[in-house]
N, C-alpha and C positions, 0 to 999 in steps of 0.2 A: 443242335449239338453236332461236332464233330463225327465221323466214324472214326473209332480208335479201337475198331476189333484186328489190324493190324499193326498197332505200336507195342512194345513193349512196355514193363511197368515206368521206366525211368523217361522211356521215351512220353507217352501217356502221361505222366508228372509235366514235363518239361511243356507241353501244349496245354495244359489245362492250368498253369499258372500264368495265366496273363496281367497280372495288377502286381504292380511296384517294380522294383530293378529283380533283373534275374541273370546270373550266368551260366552258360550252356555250357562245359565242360566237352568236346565232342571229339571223342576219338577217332582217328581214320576210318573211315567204312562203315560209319555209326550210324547211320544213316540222318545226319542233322538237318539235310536237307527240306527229307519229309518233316520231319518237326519245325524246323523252319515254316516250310508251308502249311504243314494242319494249323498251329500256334497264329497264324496270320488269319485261314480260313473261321477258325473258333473265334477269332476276337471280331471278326464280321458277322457270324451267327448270333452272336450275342446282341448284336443290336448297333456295332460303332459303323459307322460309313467307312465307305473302301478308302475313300482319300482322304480319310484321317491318319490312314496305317502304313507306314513309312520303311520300307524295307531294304538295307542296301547288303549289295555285295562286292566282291573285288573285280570281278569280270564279266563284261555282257553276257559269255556264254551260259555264265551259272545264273544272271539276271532273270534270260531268255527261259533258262530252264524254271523257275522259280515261278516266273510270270504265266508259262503253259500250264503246269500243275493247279495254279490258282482258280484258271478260265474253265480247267477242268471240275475243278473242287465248286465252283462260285457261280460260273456263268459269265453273262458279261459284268458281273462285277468284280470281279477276280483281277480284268483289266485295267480298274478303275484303281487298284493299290498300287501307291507310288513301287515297285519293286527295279530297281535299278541301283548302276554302280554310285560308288561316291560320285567320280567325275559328272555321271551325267545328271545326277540329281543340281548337283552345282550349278550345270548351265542351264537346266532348267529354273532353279531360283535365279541366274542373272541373267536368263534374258528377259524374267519380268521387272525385277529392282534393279540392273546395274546400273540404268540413268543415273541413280539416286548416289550415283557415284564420280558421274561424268560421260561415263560412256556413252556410247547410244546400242539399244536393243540389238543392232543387226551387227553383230563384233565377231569377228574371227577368231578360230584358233589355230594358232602355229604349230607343225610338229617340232621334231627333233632338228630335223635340215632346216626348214624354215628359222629359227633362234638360231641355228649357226649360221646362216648368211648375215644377219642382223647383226650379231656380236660381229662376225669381221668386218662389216661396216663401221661398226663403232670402234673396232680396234684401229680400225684406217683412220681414223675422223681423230682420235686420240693421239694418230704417232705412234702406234706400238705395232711392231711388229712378231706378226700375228705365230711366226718362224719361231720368235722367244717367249710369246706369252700366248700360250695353246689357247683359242678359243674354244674349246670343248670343256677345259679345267676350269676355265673363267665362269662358265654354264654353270660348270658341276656346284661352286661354291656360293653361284647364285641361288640355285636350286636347294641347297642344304641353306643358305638362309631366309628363304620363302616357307621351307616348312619351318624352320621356328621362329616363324613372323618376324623376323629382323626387316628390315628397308636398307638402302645405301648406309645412310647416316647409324644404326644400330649395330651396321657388318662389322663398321669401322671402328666402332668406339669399342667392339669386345677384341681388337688385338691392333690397336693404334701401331704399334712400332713393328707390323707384320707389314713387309715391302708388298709382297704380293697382294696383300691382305689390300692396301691403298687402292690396288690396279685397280681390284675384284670390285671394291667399291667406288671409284671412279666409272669405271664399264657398266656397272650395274646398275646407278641414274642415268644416264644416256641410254640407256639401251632399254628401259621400263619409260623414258618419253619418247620412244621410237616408237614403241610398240600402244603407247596411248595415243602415238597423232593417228596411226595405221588403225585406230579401235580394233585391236588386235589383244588378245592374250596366248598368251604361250601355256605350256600344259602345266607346268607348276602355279600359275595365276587364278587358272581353274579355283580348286581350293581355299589358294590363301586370298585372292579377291572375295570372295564369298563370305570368309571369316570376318573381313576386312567391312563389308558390308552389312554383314548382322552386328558386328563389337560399334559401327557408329553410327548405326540408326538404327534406335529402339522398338521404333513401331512396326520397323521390318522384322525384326526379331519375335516383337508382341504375336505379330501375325503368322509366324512358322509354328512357333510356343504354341499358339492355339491350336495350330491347324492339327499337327499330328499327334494325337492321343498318345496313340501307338508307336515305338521307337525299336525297331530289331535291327540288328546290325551283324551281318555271319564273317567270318575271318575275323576276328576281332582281336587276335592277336600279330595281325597284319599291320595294325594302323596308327598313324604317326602322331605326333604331339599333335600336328594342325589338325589331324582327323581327330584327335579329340577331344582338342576344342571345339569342334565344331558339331559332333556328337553331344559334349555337356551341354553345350547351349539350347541346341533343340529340345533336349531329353527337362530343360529345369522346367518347364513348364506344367506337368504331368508324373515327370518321376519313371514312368511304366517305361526302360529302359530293356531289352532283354538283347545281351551281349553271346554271343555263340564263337566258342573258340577253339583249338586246340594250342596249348601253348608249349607242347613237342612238338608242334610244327610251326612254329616261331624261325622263316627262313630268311626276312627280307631286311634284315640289320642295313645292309646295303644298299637299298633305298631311303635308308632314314623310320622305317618302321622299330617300335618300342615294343619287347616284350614285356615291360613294366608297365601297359596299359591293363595287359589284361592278369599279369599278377597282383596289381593294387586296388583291382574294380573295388573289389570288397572296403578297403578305405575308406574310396572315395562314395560309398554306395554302404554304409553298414548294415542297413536292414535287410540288404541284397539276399535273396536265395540262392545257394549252387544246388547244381546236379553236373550229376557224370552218366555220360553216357558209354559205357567200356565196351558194347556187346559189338563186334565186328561183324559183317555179313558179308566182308569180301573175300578176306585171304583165309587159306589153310590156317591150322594150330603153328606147323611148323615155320611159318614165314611171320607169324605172329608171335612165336617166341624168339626169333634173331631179332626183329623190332624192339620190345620190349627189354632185353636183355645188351641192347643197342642204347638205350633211353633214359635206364639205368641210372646211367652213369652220370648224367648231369644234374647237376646241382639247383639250376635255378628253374625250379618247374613246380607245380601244385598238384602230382603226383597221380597219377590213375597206371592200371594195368589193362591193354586189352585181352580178351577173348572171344574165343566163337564158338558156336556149336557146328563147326563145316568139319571135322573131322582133321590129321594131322597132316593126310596130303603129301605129295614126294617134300625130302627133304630138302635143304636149301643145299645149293652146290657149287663148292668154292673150285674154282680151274686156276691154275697155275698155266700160263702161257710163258712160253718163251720170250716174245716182241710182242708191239701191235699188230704185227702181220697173220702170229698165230692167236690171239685173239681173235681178232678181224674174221680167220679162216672156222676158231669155233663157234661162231655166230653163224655163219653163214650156212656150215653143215647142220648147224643144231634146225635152224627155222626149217631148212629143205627136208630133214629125216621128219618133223611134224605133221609138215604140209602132207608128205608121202604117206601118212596114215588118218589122214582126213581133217587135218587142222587149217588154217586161214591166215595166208601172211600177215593177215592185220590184229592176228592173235598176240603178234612178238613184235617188244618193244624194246628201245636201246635206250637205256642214260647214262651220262655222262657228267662230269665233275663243268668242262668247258667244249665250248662250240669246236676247237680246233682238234676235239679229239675225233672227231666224227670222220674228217678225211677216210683215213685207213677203212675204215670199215663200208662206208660208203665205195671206196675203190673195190673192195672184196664182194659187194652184194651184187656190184654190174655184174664183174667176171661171174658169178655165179648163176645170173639172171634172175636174180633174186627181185623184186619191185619193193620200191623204200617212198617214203615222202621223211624230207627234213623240216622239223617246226620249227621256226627259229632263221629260217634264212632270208631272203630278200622280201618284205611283204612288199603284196601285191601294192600297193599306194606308196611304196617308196619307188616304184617303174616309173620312167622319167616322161615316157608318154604319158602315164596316169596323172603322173604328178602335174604335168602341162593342161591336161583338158581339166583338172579339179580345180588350177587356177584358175581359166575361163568361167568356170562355174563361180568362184568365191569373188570374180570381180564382180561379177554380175550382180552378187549379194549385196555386196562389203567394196563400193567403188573406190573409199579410202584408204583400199592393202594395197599402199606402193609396193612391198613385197610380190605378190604377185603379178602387179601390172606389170612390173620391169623383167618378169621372167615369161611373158608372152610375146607383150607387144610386139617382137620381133620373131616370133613364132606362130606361123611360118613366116618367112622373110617379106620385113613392107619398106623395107628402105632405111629403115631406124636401126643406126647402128649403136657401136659404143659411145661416140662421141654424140650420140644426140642422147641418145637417156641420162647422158649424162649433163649438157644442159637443159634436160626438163628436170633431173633433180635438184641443178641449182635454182632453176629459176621456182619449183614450189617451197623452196628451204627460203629464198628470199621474200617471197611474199607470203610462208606461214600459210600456204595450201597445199591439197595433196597434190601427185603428180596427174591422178584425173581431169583435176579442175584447170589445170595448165594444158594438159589435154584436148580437152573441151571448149578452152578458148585461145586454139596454138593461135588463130589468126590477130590476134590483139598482140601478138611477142615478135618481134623484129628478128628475134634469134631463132623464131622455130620458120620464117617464110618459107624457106625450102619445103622443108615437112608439115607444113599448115593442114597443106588438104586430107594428105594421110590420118595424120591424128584425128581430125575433126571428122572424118569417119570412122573409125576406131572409136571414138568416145558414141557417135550417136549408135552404130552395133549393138553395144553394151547399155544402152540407155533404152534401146529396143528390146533389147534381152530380157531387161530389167522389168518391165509391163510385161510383155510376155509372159516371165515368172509366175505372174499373179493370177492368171487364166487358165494357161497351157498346161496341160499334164507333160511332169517331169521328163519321159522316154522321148516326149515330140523335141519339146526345148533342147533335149541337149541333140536331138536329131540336125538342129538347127543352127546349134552352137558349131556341131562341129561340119558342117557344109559352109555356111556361109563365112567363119573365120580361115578354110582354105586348109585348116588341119588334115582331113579326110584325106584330100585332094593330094597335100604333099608327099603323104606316106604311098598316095595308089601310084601315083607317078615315080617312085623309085622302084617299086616293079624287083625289089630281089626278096630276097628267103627273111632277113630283117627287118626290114619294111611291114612285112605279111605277117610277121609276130607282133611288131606293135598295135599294127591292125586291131588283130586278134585281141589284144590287150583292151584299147580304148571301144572296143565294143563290149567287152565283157565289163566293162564298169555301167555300159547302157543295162544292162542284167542287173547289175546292183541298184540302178534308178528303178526297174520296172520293180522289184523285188520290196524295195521300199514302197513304192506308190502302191505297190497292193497290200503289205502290211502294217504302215500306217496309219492312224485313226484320221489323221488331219494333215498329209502328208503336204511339206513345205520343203522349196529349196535347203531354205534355212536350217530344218530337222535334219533332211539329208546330209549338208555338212558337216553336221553336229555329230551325227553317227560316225562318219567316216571320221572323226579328227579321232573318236577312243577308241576306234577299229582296232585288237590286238592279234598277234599270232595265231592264239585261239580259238579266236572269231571264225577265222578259216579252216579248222581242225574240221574233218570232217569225219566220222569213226566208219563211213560204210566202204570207206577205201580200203579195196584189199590192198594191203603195201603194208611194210613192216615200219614201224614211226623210231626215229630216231630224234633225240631232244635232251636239252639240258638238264639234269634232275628237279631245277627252279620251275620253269616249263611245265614240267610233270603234274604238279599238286591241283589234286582233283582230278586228276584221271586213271584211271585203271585200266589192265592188260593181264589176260590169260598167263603168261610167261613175259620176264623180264629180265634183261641185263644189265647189271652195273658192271659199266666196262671203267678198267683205270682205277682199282680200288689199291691203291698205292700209296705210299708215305710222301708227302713232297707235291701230289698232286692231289687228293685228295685223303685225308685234310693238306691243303695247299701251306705251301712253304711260311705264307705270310702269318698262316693260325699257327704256325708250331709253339708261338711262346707266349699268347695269349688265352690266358683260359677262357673268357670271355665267347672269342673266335671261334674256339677251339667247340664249345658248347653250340654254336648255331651253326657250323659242322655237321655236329652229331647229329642236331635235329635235322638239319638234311637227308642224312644218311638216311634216320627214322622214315621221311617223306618217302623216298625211295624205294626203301625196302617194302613200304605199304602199298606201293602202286601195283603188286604182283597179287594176281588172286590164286592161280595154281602152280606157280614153278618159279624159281628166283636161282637164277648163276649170280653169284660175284666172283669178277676174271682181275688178276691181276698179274703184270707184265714182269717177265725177272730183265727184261730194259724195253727202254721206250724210247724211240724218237720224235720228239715233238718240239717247234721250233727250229728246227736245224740240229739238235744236239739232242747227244743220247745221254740217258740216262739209266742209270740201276738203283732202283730203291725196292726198301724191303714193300711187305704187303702191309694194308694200311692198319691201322688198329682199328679201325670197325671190325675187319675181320673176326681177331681177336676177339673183340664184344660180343659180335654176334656167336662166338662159341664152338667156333668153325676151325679155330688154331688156336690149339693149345697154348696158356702164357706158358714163357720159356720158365726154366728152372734154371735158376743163374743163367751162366755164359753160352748156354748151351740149348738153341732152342730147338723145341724136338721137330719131328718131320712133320709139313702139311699131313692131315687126314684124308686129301683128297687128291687123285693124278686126274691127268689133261687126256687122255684118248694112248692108252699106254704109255706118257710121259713119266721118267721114273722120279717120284716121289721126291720132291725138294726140303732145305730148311728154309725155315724166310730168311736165314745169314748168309744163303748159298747166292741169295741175288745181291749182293755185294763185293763186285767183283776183284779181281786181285789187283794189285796196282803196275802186274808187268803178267802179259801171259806167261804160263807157262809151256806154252811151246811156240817153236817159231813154224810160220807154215809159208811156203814157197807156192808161186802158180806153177801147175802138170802136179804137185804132190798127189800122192794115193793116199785116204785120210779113213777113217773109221769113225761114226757116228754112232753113241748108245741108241740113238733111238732111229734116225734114219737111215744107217745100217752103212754101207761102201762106196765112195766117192771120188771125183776129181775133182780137185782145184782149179779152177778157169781163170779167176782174178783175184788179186789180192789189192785193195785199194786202202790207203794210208788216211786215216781220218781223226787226225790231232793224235790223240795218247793211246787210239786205239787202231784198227783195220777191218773193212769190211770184205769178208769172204764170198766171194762168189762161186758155188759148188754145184757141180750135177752129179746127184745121187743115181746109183741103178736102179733104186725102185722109188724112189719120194722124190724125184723131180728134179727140177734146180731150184737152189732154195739162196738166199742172201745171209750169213750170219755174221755178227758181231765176235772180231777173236775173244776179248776179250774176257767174252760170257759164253763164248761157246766153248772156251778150253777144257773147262770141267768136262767135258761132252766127249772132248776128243781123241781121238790117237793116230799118229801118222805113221804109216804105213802099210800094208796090208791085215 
């Protein structure tokens, strides 16, 4: 038996029903994790073997967590439960059945860049110019019909008389046999290959059916038709299906995720048991009731209330700023007055609606010297050094990813320009081989004489590399990859500040090889690429960073922080313009919002701007209606809504109508005016800058500094003269 002398009762239920379908109901902070893992370790004490027990999540990080617990709980058999994402349970079923499909075992995955060089190839190959038909939208529509298993011929027949709709499916067979000559999958194939693979061969199916007794699946209101199909499939053999969800935090509409997966479990599953798990162990009472009373309000949910016993905690604290500048400014005072009384910059985190709001605030924490990490910004495997030695690596593998060959071969410089990769891709396109094999036998091609000898070293390299693989531990080989292809060599020899970062770069992925080769069980090339293609931003999240984390509230789910900011709680930006007249929209918002406000365990600002620049243009919109929800601003009484409850660092108290600015200031102001400020007290005028229907003020105050305001929002504020 389990130790469940610390679960609670609901939790304690939820681990000790292992037989038949079960829904986990799991509240933010609920701790489902651990029930996740005890519910896995009980059904191994009982008697089932580890790899019958199939465990997936949404992100390596939560996989990695999930699979430590276990080795803790089990030993080495803790190790031995499938516990990992969908994507990589996928490639591990295909890279033992995908032959049974055509492939061969050693197949590549393409990321996001890799599928856009390929679409513009095919957009080129097609005549379309790629100028008027975005190869990223071409993607996106492939992508939305691979998760509901459409093909070309399916895309087309659901909107025949859609022009684009033609393109999408034109592009979208050419561009799925590009990627089958390259035995290549791109990350949506992941999935739907798999599917594709159990729905036409039964025996492969027979053999999944048997294998896993046990079916638990966490995020489960994450996941998309294809995921569940491919969840029913496994799960019909056995039944003992146990789904873990919170479907208030149903946020990823935008990937094609269903929150009617996990509202219909029951349907599809009638004998199913629920439980709810409501008891919170992170946040305060008070940050747990603007959630709930945030939550509320939506309509399509199966209904639970959090609680905790942590006591009610400061209350939640709604700042009204001027701009994003004064935003920005109370972030950066608030982390510094903490740190000053013993707290940890990595205690305070920022969210945000979108990535492009982070600017401003990031400019404010330099000037402060404040230390920040952004999640969410260039991963490490999208550096183009990275990206260059990972190719070297995946030919090595996968000799048939013309994709990669053609983004080396000529790196570092061997002679092979454009015009020659470009007759070795004719000449494999005519004879129906990869460009390897054309490679490997440039001396037989009248049109490679010139380049014969280069390639035909180049090919046996990589044919070296290739045995090599199979013996050498991973840190040596790529020690060797990268001397003898001359890469090393190019970057020492430029010799500036540049140079010495990518350095830095392509050795730090030898850290990732060594890191693997020591925690692998059976460490392979092959494994390695396999990690690094589901590498996400998370993966890198490191929590023992002092630095204050700034990230998208999407970003966020599953992590938590001492104190937290929802910066940008605004009408227009969050909820964003496009949810305003969909209720639908409008509801996976909210649960957003819910997401967010759950990420704070003792202190929670929401700041919102009485105007914002963002994009080039300013805007003034009121505060958003979570506010509101959360209970923080009073609903107005008619026309007339009363003042915030809450001021900004002696800012005098607003209405949310006051940031709605007038349509002509009410004063005119001149550069040298002498000006009066309610709250920054007596000034001058330095510049006055014309910026479409409104003017940007540039003022030095006698005691608040210089400061840049907007007339048209500052007028309420102002008075010219002494």
């Amino acid at each position: 038996m389990t130790d469940l002398t610390h679960f609670n009762n609901k939790q304690r239920e939820a681990v000790l029903t292992t037989e038949g379908p079960l829904l986990v109901l799991a509240g933010a902070g609920s701790g489902k994790t651990a029930v996740l893992t005890g519910r896995c370790a009980e059904i191994v004490k009982n008697g089932t073997p580890p790899w019958a027990v199939l465990a997936i999540t949404f992100t390596n990080k939560a996989a990695k967590e999930i699979k430590e617990r276990l080795i803790r709980i089990l030993g080495e058999q803790g190790g031995e439960i499938w516990a990992m994402t969908f994507h990589a349970a996928c490639v591990r079923i295909l890279r033992r059945d995908i032959t049974a499909l055509g492939y061969k075992s050693g197949f590549t995955i393409y990321d996001t860049d890799d599928s856009k060089r390929v679409m513009k190839d095919v957009l080129k190959s097609l005549n379309y110019d790629e100028k008027r038909v975005n190869p990223q939208a071409v993607l996106s529509m492939i992508g939305r019909a691979k998760d509901n298993e459409q093909g070309a011929k399916e895309l087309l027949a659901s909107a025949p008389d859609d022009y684009f709709c033609r393109i999408v499916a034109e592009c979208y067979e050419l561009y799925q046999k590009r990627l089958f000559e390259a035995n290549a999958l791109d990350f949506d194939d992941i999935l739907a290959v798999t599917v594709r693979l159990l729905r036409e061969n039964k025996e492969i199916l027979r053999y999944y059916q048997r294998r896993f007794s046990y079916i638990l699946i966490d995020e489960y209101q994450d996941t998309n038709l294809l995921q569940y199909h491919l969840v029913s499939m496994l799960a019909a053999g056995h039944r003992n299906l146990c789904v873990v969800g919170d479907d208030d935090q149903s946020i990823y509409g935008f990937r094609g995720a269903t929150i009617e997966n996990i509202l219909s479990f029951e349907r599809h599953y009638p004998e199913a048991k629920v439980i709810r798990l409501e008891q919170n162990y992170r946040s305060t009472s008070s940050i747990l009731d603007a959630a709930n009373r945030v939550i509320e309000k939506n309509i399509g949910r199966k209904g639970k209330t959090l609680w905790t016993g942590n006591g009610p905690g400061e209350p939640v604290k709604q700042i009204a700023a001027l701009n994003e500048n004064d935003e920005a400014r109370f972030i950066s005072e608030t982390v510094l007055s903490g740190v000053a009384i013993g707290m940890n910059f990595r205690d305070f985190c920022v969210l945000y609606r979108m990535n492009a709001q982070s600017g401003r605030i990031e400019q404010q924490l330099r000037l402060s010297g404040v230390p920040y990490k952004v999640v969410g910004g260039m991963r490490f495997f999208d550096r183009a050094e990275v990206k260059d030695m990972m190719a070297y690596l995946q030919i090595v593998h996968n000799p048939s990813d013309d994709l990669r060959l053609m983004r080396i071969l000529n790196v570092p410089a061997r002679g092979v320009g454009g015009k020659g990769m470009a007759v070795i891709r004719a000449l494999a396109a005519r004879d129906n081989v990869s460009c390897f094999e054309v490679l490997d036998q440039a001396d037989t091609y009248p049109e490679l004489a010139r380049l014969a000898r280069v390639l035909k070293e180049f090919a046996a390299m990589v044919r070296a590399w290739g045995m090599a693989a199979e013996t050498l531990p991973l840190p040596m080989l790529y020690d060797d990859v990268l001397e003898r292809s001359g890469y090393a060599r190019m970057l020492r020899d430029k010799d500036d500040d540049e140079a010495k970062g990518r350095l830095e770069n392509i050795m730090e992925l030898k850290t990732n090889l060594a890191q693997y080769q020591e925690d692998a069980v059976e460490p392979t090339l092959g494994g390695f690429l396999d990690d690094t293609a589901l590498f996400t931003d998370l993966d890198k999240y490191e929590e023992e960073d002092n630095a204050v984390t700034l990230m998208t509230m999407h970003a966020a789910k599953g992590l938590e922080f001492p104190t937290v900011f929802l910066a940008g709680m605004e009408e227009g930006l969050f909820p964003g313009m496009r949810s305003q007249h969909d209720p639908a929209a409008i509801e996976e918002e909210r649960r957003l919002c819910y997401v967010a406000v759950t990420r704070a365990r003792e202190r929670l600002f929401v700041l919102c701007a009485g105007e914002r620049m963002l994009y080039g243009q300013t805007t003034h919109n009121f505060p958003s209606r979570f506010i509101e929800e959360m209970g923080l601003i009073k609903p107005p009484a008619g026309k007339n809504p009363p003042p915030s409850p809450f001021r900004e660092r002696g800012m005098p108290s607003q209405r949310p109508g006051d940031f709605s600015p007038p349509k002509k200031a009410a004063l005119t102001v001149n550069k040298g005016d002498t000006i009066t400020h309610k709250r920054f007290g007596r000034g001058v005028v330095l510049t006055v800058t014309p910026m479409g229907s409104d003017a940007m003020l540039e003022i030095a105050f006698d005691e608040g500094g210089t400061r840049k305001l907007m007339l048209n929002f500052a007028a309420a504020f102002l008075a010219v003269g002494e």
